[in-house]
Steps between C-alpha positions, in 0.01 A plus 500: 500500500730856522589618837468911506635749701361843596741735621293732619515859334515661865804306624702538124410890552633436872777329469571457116883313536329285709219415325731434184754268688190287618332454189867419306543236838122354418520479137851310542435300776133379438423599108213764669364674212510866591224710462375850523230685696243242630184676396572473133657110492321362824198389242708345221628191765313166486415265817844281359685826593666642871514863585795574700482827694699741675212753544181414681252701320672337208393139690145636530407583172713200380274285751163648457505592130714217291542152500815428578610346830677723720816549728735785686832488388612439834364123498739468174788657740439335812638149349737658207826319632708663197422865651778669709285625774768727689536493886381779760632278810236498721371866427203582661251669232123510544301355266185748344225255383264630223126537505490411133569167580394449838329164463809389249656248762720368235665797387528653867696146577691523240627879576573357850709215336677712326591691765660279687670346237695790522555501880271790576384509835123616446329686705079431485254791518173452746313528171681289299364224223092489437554795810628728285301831378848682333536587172697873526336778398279292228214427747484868555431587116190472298479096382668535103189340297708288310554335753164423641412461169759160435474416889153570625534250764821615652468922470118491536362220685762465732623911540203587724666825647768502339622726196386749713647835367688749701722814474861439458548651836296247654617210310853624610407479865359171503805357345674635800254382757505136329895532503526575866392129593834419299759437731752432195641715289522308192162326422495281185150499269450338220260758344567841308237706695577334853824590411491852461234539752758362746776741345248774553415402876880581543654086527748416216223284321712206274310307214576145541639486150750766572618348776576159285663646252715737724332843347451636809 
């Protein structure tokens, strides 16, 4: 039985000192072998193995298309009492849920634990857990066939009117009209795209793994 994590090729090409100080933290603190992209190794796991991932595309092909059982990082975080969460005091930050893994109670938990573990004050959205519809700009671009391919149930089945393509323009102004129910101006995701949509709508959008490792 090997424990493997996926750290997502968008978030190392987001945030690459990031991405490098958690996989060093994983790899020492749990023996997590670390792999590369998930469409290549997802199929070489066994149903002995656990997937452990940052990304949640990475979680739906890992789900749908291997063996292996499956978990967000942030249930491996959420307990970790070696890790140094730091302390925001009570900040209020809103909280961006992400459609990807709307129906993930678990991992949305989890995010929220983590959270206030480090005494952030968070702020719900109306639309918020199995609610939520947001993925940035990524819902508003043709569907990548790769993924639909590995994750049929997850980008086809359940994207009925979504990936939906539109110009950048328009994409831009929905990102603002989304970020104008945001009464906060930081709002934490935990989700490349959601991320940089939020960025985009014109909030100072903070992956949750930035925030813990104060790369912000």
């Amino acid at each position: 039985m090997a424990v493997y994590y996926y750290p997502s090729c968008k978030f190392t090409a987001f945030s690459p000192k990031t991405s490098d100080q958690v996989s060093n933290y994983l790899a020492r603190r749990f023996g997590m072998t670390i792999q590369d992209c998930c469409r290549p190794a997802h199929l070489l796991m066994t149903e002995q193995d656990t997937a452990v991932c940052v990304c949640n595309t990475c979680a739906a092909i890992c789900s749908e298309d291997s063996r292996a059982q499956v978990k967000s990082l942030w249930e491996i975080l959420q307990s970790d009492d070696e890790f140094p969460f730091p302390d925001f005091h009570h900040e209020p930050m809103t909280l961006q849920d992400c459609w990807r893994c709307y129906d993930r109670r678990a991992e949305q938990d989890a995010v929220r634990s983590i959270l206030k573990r480090m005494n952030v004050d968070i702020v719900e959205l109306d639309e918020n857990y199995e609610k939520t519809r947001f993925c940035g700009t990524s819902l508003h671009q043709p569907l990548v066939q790769a993924n639909a391919d590995f994750a049929p149930k997850r980008f086809v089945e359940e994207a009925h009117g979504m990936f939906l393509p539109k110009t950048e323009e328009e994409q831009k102004a929905l990102m603002k009209e989304h970020c104008r129910n945001i009464k906060t101006d930081k709002v934490v995701c935990y989700c490349v795209p959601c991320t940089k949509g939020i960025c985009t709508g014109g909030k100072q959008g903070l992956h949750l793994l930035d925030l813990m490792f104060g790369n912000l």
